[in-house]
N, C-alpha and C positions, 0 to 999 in steps of 0.2 A: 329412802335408804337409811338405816341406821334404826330405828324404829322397831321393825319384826324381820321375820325370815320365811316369811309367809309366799314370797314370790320366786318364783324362780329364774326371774329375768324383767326388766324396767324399759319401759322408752320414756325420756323426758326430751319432751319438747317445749322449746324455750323456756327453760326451768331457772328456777333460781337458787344459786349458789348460796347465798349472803342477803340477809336481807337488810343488812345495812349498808353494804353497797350496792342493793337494788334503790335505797330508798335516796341515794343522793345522784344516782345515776339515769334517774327514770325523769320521764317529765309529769307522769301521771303520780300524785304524791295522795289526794285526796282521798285512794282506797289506804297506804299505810297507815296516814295520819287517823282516818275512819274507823279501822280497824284496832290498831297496836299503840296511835299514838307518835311523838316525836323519840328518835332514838336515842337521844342524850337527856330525854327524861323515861323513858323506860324500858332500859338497856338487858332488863332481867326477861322481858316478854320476845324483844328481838332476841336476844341466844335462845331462849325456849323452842320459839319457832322456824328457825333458821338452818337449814339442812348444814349446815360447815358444822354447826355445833357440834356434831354425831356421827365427825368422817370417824371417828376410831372405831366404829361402827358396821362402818358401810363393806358391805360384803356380794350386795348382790349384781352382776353382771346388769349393766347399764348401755342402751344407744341413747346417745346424749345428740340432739337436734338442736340447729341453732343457726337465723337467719341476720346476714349482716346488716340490713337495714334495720331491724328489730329497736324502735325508741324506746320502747317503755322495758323491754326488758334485753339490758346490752348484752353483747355476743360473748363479752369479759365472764358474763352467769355461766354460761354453756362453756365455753374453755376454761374456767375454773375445774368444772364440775371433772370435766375429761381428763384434765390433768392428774387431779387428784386419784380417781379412778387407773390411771395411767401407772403415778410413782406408786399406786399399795399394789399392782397388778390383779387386779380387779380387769377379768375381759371386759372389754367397751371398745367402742366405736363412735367417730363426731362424725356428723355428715353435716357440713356447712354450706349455708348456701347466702354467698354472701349478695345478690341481688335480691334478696327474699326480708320481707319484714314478719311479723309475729304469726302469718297466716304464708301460707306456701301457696303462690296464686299461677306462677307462669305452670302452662302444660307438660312439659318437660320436668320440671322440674317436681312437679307432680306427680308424676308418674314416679322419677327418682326416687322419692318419700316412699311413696306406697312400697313398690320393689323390694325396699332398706329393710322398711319395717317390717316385712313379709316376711322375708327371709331371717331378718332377728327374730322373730319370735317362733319361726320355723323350726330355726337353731336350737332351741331351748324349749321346746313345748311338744313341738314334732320328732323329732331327731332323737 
């Protein structure tokens, strides 16, 4: 989001907000450092890449997924996201599942997901 205008509707599932507060939040550090490096030595590559960078930006209608057990990537990413999405009135929807880690495993809850997403993009692709 922020980027193009290419879509006409987003699901992000356990997405990241900040990738500077993914990177002291996470326990998995080996893909940032791998990738971008430490963020207080290269703070110009974190904001490049970093979706907060480009909320003045962000325009397109988002379902923002986000499970509370999630370690590596905290639930703080996904409520970031939705807020923001929220105070510019950007439609969006969070659908929380706070038993669930970075993969949505229980059956129920499963089904939930699919349901969401079905009808979000029902909403906007169908409709």
């Amino acid at each position: 989001n922020g980027h193009t205008d290419i879509f006409t509707c987003l699901v992000n599932h356990d997405g990241i907000f900040s990738l500077k507060s993914l990177y002291y939040t996470t326990e998995e550090l080996w893909f940032p450092e791998f990738d971008i490096g430490l963020p207080w030595e290269n703070k110009e590559l974190y904001d490049k890449f970093s979706p907060d960078s480009y909320i003045d930006n962000w325009k397109t209608p988002m379902l923002v997924i986000h499970g509370g057990m999630d370690y590596r990537v905290c639930e703080t990413e996904g409520i970031s996201t939705f807020t923001v999405l929220q105070r510019k009135g950007i439609d969006s929807k969070l659908l929380y599942f706070p038993d669930e880690n970075h993969w949505v495993l229980k059956r129920l809850n499963s089904k939930k997901w699919h349901e969401t997403v079905f009808a979000w993009l029902h909403k906007y692709l169908i409709d």
